[in-house]
C-alpha positions as CSV (number, residue, x, y, z in Angstrom):
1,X,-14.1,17.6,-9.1
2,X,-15.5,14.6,-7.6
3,X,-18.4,14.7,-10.5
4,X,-15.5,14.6,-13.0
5,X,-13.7,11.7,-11.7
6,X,-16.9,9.9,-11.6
7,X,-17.5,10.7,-15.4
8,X,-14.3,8.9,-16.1
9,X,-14.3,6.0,-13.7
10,X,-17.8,5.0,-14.0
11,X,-18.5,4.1,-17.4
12,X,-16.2,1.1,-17.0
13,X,-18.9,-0.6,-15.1
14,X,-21.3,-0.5,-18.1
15,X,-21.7,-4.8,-18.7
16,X,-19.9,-5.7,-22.2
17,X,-18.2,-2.9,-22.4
18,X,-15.9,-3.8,-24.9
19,X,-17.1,-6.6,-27.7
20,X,-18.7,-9.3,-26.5
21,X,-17.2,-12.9,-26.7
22,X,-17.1,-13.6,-30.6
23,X,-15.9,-16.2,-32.6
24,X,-12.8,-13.9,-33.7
25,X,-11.7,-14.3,-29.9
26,X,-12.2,-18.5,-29.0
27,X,-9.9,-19.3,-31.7
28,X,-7.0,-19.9,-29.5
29,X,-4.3,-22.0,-31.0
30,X,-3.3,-23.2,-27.9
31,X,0.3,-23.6,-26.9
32,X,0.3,-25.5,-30.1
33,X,3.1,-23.6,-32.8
34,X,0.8,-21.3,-35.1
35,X,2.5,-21.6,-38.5
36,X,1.2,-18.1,-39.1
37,X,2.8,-16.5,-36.5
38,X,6.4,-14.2,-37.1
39,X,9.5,-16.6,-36.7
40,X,11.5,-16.1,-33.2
41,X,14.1,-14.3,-35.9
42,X,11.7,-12.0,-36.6
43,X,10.9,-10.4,-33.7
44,X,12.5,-8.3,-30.8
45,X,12.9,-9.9,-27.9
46,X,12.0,-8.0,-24.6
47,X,12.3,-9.1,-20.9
48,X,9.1,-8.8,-18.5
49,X,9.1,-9.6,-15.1
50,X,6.5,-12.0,-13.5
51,X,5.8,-12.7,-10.0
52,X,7.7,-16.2,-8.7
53,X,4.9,-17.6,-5.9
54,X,6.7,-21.2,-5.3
55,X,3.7,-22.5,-6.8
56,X,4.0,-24.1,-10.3
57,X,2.7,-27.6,-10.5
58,X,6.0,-30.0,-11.4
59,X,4.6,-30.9,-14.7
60,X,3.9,-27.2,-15.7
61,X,8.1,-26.5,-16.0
62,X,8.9,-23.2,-14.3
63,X,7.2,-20.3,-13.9
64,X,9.3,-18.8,-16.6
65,X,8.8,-21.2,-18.9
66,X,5.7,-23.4,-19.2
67,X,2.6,-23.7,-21.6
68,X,1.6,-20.2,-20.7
69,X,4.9,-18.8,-21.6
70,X,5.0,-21.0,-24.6
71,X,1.9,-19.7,-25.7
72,X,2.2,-16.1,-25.1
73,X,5.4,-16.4,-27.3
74,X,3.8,-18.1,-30.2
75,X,0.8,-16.0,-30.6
76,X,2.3,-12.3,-29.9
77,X,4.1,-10.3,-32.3
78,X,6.9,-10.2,-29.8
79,X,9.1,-12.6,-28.4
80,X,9.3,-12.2,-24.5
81,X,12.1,-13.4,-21.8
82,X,9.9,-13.6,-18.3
83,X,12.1,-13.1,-15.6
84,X,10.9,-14.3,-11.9
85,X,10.2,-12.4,-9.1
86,X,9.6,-13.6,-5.8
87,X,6.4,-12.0,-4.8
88,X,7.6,-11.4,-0.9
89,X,10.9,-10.0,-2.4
90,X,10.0,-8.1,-5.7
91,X,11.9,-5.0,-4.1
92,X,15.0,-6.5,-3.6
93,X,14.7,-8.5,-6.9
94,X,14.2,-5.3,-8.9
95,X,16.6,-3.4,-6.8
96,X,19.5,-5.9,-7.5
97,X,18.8,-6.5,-11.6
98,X,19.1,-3.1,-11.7
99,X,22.2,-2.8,-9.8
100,X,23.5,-5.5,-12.1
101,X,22.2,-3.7,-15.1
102,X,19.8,-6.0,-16.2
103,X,16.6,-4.0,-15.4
104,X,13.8,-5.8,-17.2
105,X,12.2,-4.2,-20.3
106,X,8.6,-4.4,-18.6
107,X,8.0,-4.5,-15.0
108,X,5.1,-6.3,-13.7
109,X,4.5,-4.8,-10.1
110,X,1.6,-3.9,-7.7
111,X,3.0,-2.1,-5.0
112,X,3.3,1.6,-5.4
113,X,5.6,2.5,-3.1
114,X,8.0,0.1,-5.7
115,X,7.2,1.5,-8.6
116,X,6.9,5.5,-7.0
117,X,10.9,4.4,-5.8
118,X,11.7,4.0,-9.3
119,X,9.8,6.7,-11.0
120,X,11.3,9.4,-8.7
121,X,14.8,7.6,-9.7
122,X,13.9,8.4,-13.0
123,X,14.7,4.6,-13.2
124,X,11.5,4.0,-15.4
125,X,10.4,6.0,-18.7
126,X,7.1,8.1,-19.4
127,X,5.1,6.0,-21.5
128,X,2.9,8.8,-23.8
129,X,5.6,8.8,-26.5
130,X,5.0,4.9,-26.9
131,X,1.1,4.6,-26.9
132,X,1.0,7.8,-29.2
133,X,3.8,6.1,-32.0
134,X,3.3,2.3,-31.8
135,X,-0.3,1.2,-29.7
136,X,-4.0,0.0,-30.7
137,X,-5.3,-1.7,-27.9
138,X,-4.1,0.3,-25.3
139,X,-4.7,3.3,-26.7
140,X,-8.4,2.4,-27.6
141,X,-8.8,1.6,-23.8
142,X,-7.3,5.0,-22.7
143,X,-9.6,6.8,-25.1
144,X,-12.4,4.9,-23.6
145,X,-11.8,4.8,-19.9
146,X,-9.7,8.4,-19.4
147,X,-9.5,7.0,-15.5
148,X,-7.2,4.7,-16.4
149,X,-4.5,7.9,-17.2
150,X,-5.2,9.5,-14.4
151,X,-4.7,6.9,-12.1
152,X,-1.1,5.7,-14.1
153,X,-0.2,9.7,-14.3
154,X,2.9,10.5,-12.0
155,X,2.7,13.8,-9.7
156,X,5.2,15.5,-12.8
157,X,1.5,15.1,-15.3
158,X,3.8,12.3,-16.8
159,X,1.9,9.2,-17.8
160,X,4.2,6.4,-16.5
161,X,1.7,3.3,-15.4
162,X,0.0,1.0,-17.3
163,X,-3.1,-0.5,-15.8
164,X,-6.4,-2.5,-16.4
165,X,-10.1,-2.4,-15.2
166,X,-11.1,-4.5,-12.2
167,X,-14.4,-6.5,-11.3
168,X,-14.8,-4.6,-8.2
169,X,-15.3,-7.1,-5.4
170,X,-14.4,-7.7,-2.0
171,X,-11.1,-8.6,-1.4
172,X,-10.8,-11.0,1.0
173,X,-13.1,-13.4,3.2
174,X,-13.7,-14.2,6.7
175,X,-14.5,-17.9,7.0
176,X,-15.8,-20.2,9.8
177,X,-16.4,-23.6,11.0
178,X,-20.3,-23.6,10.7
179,X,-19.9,-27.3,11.9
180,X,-18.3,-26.1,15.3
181,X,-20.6,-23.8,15.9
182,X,-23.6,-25.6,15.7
183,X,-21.4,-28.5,18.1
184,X,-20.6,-26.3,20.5
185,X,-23.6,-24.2,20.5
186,X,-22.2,-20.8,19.5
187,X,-23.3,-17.9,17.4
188,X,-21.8,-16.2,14.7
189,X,-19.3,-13.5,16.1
190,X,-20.4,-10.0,15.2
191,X,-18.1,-8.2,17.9
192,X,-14.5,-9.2,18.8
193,X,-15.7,-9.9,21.9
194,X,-17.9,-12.6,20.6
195,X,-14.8,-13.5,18.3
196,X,-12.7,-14.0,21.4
197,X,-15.1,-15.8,23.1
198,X,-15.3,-18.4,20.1
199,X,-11.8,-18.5,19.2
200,X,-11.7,-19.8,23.4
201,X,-13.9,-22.5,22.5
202,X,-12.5,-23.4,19.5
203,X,-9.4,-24.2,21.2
204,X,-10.6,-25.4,24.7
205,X,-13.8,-27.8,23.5
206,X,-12.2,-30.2,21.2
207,X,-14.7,-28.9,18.3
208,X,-13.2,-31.6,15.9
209,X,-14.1,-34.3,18.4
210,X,-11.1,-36.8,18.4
211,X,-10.7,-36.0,21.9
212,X,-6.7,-34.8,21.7
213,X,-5.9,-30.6,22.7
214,X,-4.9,-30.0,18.7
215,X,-7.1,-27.0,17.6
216,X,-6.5,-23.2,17.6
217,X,-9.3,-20.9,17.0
218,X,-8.2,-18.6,14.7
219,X,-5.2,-17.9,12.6
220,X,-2.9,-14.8,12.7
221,X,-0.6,-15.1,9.5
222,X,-0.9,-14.2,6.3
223,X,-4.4,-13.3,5.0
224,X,-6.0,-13.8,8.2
225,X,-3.3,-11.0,9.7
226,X,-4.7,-8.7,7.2
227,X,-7.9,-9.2,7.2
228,X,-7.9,-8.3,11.3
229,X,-6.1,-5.1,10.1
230,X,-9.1,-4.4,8.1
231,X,-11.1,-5.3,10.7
232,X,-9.6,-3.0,12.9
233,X,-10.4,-0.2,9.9
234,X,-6.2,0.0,9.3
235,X,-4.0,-1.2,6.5
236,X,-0.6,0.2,5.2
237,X,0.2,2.8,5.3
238,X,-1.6,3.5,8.3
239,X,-3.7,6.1,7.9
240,X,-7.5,6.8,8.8
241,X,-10.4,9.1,8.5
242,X,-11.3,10.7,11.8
243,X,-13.8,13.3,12.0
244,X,-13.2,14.3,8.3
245,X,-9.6,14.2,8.5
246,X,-6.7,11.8,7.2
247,X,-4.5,10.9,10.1
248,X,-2.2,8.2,11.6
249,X,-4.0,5.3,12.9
250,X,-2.4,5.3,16.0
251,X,-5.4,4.1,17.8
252,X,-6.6,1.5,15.7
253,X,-3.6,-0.3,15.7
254,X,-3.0,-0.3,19.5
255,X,-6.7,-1.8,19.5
256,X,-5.5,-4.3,17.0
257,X,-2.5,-5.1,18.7
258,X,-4.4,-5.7,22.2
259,X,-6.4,-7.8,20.6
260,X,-3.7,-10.2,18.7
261,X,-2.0,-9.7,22.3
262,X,-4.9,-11.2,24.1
263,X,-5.1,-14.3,21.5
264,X,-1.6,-15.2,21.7
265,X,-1.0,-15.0,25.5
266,X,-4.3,-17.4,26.0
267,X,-2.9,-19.9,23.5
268,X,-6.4,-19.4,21.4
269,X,-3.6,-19.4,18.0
270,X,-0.3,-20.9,16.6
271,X,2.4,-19.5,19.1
272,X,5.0,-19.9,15.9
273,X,3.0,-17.7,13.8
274,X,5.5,-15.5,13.5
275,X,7.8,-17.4,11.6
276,X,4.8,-18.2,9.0
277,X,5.6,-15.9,6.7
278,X,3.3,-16.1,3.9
279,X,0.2,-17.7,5.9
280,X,1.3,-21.4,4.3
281,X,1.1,-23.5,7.9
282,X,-1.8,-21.6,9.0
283,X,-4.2,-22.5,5.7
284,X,-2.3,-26.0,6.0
285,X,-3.7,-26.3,9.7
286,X,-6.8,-25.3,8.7
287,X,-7.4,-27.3,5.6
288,X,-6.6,-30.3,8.3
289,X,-9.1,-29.8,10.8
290,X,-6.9,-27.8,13.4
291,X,-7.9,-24.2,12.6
292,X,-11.8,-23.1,13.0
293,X,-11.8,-19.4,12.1
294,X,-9.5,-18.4,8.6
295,X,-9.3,-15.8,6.3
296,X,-8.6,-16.2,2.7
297,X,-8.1,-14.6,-0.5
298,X,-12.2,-14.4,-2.3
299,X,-11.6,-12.3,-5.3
300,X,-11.4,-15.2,-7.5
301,X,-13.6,-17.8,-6.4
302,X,-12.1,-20.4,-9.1
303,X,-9.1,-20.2,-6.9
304,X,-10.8,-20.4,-3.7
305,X,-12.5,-23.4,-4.7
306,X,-9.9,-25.3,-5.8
307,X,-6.8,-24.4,-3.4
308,X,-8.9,-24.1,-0.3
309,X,-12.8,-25.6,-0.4
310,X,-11.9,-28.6,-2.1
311,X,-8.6,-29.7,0.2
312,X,-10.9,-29.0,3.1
313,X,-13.4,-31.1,2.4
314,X,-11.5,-33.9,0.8
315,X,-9.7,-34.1,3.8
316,X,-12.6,-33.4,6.3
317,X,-15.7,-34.2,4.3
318,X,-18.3,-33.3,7.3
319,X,-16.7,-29.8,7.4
320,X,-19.8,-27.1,6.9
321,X,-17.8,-23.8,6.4
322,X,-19.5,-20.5,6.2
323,X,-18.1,-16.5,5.0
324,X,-19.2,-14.0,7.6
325,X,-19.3,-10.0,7.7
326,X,-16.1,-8.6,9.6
327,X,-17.5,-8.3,13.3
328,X,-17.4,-4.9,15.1
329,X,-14.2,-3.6,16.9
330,X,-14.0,-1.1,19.8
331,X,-12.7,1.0,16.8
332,X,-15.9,0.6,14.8
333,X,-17.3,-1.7,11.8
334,X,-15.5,-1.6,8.6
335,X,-16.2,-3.4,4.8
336,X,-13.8,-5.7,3.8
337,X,-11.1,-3.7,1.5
338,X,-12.1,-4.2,-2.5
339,X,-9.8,-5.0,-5.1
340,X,-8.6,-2.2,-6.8
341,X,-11.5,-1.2,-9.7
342,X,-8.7,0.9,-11.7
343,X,-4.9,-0.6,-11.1
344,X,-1.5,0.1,-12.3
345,X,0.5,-2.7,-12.7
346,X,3.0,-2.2,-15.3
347,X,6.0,-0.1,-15.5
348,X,9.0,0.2,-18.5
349,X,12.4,0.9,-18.1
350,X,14.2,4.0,-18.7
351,X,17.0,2.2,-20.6
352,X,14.9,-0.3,-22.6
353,X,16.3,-0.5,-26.3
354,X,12.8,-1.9,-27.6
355,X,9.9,0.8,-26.9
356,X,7.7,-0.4,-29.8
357,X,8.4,-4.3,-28.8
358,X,7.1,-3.4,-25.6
359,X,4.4,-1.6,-26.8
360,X,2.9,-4.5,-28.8
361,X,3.6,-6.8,-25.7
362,X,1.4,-4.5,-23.6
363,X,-1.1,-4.3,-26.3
364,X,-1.1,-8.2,-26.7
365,X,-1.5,-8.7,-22.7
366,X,-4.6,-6.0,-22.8
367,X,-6.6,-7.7,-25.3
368,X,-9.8,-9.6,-25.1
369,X,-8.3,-12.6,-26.7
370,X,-5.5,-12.6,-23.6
371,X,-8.0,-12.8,-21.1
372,X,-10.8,-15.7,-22.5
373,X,-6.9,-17.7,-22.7
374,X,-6.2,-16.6,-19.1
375,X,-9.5,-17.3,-17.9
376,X,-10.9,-20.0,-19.8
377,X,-7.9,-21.7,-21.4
378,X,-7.0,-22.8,-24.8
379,X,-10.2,-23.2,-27.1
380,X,-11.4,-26.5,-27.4
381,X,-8.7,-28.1,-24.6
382,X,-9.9,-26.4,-21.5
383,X,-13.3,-24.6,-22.9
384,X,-15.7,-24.5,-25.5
385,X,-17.6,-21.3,-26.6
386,X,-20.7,-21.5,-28.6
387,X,-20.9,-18.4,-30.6
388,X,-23.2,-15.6,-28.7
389,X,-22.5,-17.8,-25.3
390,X,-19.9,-17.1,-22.4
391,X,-17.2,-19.8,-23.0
392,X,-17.8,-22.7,-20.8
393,X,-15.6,-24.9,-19.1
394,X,-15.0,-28.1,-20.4
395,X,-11.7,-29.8,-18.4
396,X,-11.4,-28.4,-15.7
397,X,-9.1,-30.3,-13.8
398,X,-6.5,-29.8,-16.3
399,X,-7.3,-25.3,-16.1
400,X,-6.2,-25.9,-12.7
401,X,-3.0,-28.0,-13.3
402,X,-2.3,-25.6,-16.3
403,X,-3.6,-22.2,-15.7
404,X,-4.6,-21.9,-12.1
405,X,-1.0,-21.4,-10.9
406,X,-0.8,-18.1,-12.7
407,X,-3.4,-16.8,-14.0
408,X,-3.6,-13.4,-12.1
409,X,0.5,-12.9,-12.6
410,X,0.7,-13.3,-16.4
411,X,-3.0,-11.2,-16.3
412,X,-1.6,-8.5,-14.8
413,X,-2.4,-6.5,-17.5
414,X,-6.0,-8.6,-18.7
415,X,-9.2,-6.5,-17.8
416,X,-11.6,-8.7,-16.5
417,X,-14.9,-6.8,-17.3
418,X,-14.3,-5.9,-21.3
419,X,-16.6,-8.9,-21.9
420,X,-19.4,-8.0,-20.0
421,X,-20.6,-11.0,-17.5
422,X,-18.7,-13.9,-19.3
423,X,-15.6,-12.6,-17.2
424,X,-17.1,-11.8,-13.7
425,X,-15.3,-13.9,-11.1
426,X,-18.4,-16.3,-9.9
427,X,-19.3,-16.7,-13.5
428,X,-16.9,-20.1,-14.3
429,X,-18.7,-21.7,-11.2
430,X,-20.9,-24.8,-12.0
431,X,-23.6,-24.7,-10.3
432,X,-24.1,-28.4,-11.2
433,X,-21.4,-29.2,-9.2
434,X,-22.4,-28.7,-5.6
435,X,-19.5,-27.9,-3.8
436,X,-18.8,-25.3,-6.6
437,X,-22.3,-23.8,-5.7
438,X,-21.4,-23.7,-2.4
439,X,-18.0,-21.3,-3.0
440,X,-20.8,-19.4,-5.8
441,X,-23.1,-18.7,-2.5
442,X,-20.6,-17.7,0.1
443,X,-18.5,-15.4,-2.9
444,X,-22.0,-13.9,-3.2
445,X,-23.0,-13.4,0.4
446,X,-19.4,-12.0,1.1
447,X,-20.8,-9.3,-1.2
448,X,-24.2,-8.9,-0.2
449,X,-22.5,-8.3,3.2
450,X,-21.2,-4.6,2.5
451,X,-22.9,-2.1,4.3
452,X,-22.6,1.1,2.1
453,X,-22.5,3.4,5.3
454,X,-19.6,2.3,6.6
455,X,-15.9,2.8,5.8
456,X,-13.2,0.5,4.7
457,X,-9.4,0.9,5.9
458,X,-8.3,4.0,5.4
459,X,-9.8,6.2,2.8
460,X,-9.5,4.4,-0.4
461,X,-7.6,1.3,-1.6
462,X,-4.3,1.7,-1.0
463,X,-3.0,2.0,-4.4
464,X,-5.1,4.7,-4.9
465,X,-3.2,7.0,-2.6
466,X,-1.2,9.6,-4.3
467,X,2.3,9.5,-5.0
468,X,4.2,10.9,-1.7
469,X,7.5,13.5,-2.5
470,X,10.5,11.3,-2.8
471,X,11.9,12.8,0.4
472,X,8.7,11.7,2.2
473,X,8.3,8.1,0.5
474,X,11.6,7.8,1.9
475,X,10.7,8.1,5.4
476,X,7.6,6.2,4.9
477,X,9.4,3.2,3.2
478,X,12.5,3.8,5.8
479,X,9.7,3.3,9.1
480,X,8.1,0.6,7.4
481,X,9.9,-2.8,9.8
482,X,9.1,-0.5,12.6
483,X,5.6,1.1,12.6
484,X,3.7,-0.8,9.8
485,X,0.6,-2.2,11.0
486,X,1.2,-5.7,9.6
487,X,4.8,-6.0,10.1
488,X,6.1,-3.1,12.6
489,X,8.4,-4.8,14.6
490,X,7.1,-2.4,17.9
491,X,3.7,-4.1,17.6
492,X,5.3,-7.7,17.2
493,X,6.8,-7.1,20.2
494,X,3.5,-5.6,22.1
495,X,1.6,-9.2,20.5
496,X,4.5,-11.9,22.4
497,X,5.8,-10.2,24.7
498,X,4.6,-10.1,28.6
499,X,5.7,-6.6,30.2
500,X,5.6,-4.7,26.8
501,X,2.4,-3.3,26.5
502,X,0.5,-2.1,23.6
503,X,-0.1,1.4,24.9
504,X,3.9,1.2,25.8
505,X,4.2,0.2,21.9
506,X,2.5,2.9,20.7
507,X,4.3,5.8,22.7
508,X,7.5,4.1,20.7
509,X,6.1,3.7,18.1
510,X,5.1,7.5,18.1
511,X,8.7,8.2,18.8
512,X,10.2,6.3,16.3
513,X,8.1,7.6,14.0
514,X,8.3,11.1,14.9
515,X,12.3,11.0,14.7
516,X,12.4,9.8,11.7
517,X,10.5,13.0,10.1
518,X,7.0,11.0,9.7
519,X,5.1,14.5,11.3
520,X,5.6,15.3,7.3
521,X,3.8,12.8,6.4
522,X,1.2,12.9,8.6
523,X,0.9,16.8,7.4
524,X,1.0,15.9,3.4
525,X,-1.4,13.4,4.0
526,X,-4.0,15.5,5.8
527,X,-3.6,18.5,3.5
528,X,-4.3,16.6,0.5
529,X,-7.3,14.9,2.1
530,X,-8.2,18.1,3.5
531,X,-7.9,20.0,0.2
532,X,-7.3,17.4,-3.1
533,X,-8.6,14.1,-1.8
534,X,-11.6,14.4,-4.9
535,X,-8.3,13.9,-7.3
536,X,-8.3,10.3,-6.3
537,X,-11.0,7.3,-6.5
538,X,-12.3,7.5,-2.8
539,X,-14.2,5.2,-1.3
540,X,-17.6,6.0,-2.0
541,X,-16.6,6.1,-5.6
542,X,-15.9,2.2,-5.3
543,X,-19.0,1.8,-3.5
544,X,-20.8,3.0,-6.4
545,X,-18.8,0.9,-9.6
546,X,-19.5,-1.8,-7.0
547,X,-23.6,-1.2,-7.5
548,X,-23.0,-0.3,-10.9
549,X,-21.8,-4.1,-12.0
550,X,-24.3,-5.5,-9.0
551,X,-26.8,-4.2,-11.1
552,X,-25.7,-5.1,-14.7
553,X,-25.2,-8.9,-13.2
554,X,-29.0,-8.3,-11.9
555,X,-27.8,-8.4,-8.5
């Protein structure tokens, strides 16, 4: 089986898979009215969510309505009503518009255990019916990349996911004060032993110099809190390979936990971290000269660049940073997770009134011409493309203030690799500009890092895992503020709290989970790694659509 799946996943790496830029897609009219487009009267009007981050520059309007939006509007054949979602509380925001009945037409939405909820509430509609009657694009990319349907196909052999094609890339980052190092005379960190013993110095040595106790070695929230759970070789929802089996990572997170434990009672990080939800103070210490080790998005380098390695070195110009491999744990080594290389990230509502409106949305947000605007900007204001030539970036100060804010929420549907190289993340770097050459090396040593013989967390991305039974989703979802590896409140307590131990957190944890039913869980999971885990992209299947586009960049 695993020699189909491969047959369907891997001809998406193939470079300029679809068309490759053309003249027929730079022509963007901007946000400017196109005369040609169908009158507002014309058209149905459909409601789509989109992810609310807190982040929209003041001049930009709101999230819901800004030049994207306005754009969007004036070049689709459908008139769409974008509804926000905050992104740390799209469940409860979906749960209550549909309580209220006002469930959007389209839902934009990673997590799977959201959209699973609402599938097995038959709260969203097969979509087969709608690609078959009303859809182009779509249609042309499901004939072309059959993957794509098996990974949106619900456990009933109901098609109920849209999706798009990933550059398939690390993830995430693990960065470093070069400067500090070479101060204070330290190595790189390859084990957590060595990481301890820096983040110590970090703290303790003044590394920054200005002779005040104001620097913490590493940060705990947000990304970096993730990345450790990678580290560690565990992510939600918990479950790892061990000696060809799928089990509950029991282990690794009580080494995690011991770990964070050992950080936090030395005073080596932020003793609030805790109340830093999203990681905001943490990058905000760091980008001021009081963090020295910090992990960060890297999947879009663009964004790196300008939210992170520009900030940092405006405000501390002699910073030297450097990206790193994840260092060894007394659980093993493990790659950094990769951003999903199929994902499904749109769902429609049961009740919607406008299947064909939606249809031509979706078509509209999977086309080529969607993604040079969401990449590149408006033609001739942002970019210019000479014909055979990747666009190129001509104002890009204004990109950021008008695109960078949202670029991968309204692209949720965009796939990045259709147009061969032009749309690989690295590829809008300058490398006339040297501090963008700097974010081009590290994004490409952060990939020249993975070791193809060892795992990443768990056995797959995450939102390749198949779709639990409702009854057992529910006792996943239901543990979730207990057990969870990122947000268990057991664990929490084992980090901050003297006489509660990690190995006494993971005996209640055990229990907890236990009582709750999670033994079914635990026994699903391992029979369908034990018996149809070659349904499912795995990760040596990543492993090779990453070498595939390696080698059609020449890399």
């Amino acid at each position: 089986m695993l020699h189909e799946l491969k047959r369907a996943a891997l001809p998406l790496l193939a470079a300029g898979a679809l068309a490759a830029v053309t003249a027929s897609c730079s022509a963007s009219p901007g946000y400017t009215r196109n005369e040609n487009a169908p009158q507002a009267s014309e058209r149905e009007q459909i409601t789509v969510t989109v992810y609310d981050r807190g982040n929209v520059p003041s001049s930009e309007g709101t999230i819901e309505n800004n030049k994207i939006t306005k754009w969007i509007n004036e070049t689709a054949d459908v008139e769409a009503r974008f509804v926000a979602v905050p992104r740390s509380q799209a469940e409860q925001k979906l749960n209550a518009l549909f309580a209220s009945g006002e469930g959007p037409d389209l839902m934009m939405e990673y997590a799977p255990q959201i959209k699973n909820t609402l599938i097995d509430r038959k709260m969203v509609r097969p979509i087969d019916d709608m690609i078959e009657r009303y859809s182009t694009t779509y249609k042309q990319l499901l004939a072309k990349y059959p993957a794509l349907r098996k990974a949106g196909t619900g456990s009933d052999g109901k098609l109920y996911q849209f999706g798009r094609i990933n550059e398939t890339i690390p993830t995430r980052g693990f960065f470093i004060r070069a400067d500090w190092l070479k101060k204070l005379h330290l190595a790189v960190p390859t084990t957590t032993e060595e990481l301890y013993e820096v983040a110590k110095a970090f703290t303790e040595q003044d590394p920054d110099g200005n002779g005040i106790n104001d620097t913490y070695g590493i940060a705990l929230s947000g990304s970096s809190g993730y990345v450790l759970s990678e580290m560690f070789g565990v992510t939600y929802p918990n479950f790892v390979v061990q000696d060809g089996e799928l089990v509950h990572g029991w282990d690794h997170i009580e080494a995690l936990t011991a770990f964070k434990r050992k950080l936090y009672s030395e005073g080596l990080v932020d003793p609030n971290f805790l109340s830093d939800k999203n990681g905001a103070r943490a990058k905000k210490d760091f980008l001021n000269n009081r963090i020295g080790m910090f992990m960060d998005q890297f999947n879009v380098p663009m964004t790196f660049y300008t939210d992170t390695y520009v900030p940092l070195k405006r405000n501390v110009p002699s910073a030297e940073l450097a990206v790193i491999p994840y260092p060894a744990t007394p659980v093993g080594r493990f790659n950094s997770i990769f951003v999903n290389p199929i994902q499904m990230t749109a769902v429609v509502n049961a009740e919607t009134k406008h299947p064909e409106a939606v249809m031509k949305y979706v078509d509209f947000a999977s086309s080529e011409k969607f993604m040079k605007t969401m990449y590149y900007g408006f033609e001739g204001v942002h970019s210019k493309t000479e014909p055979g030539k990747c666009p190129v970036m001509t104002d890009l100060g204004k990109w950021m203030t008008e695109f960078n804010y949202a670029i991968g929420d309204f692209a949720m549907l965009a796939s990045p690799i259709l147009a061969g190289n032009c749309y690989y993340a690295a590829e809008k770097l300058d490398s006339r500009d040297p501090l963008q050459q700097d974010v081009k090396n590290m994004f490409e040593l952060n990939s020249a890092y993975v070791d193809f013989s060892l795992p990443i967390a768990g056995p797959t991305n995450s939102e390749q895992l198949p779709q639990l039974p409702k009854e057992l989703q529910t006792i996943l979802t239901g543990t979730r503020n207990q057990v969870d590896v990122d947000a268990g409140d057991i664990w929490i307590k084992a980090i901050v709290t003297p006489d509660y131990t990690p190995e006494q957190a993971k005996r209640d944890a055990i229990a907890a989970w236990e009582k709750a039913g999670g033994k079914q869980v635990d026994d699903w999971y391992r029979n369908f790694y034990a018996h149809d885990r070659h349904s499912i992209i795995l990760t040596q299947d990543i492993y090779e659509m990453f070498k595939e586009q390696r080698a059609a960049q020449g890399k």
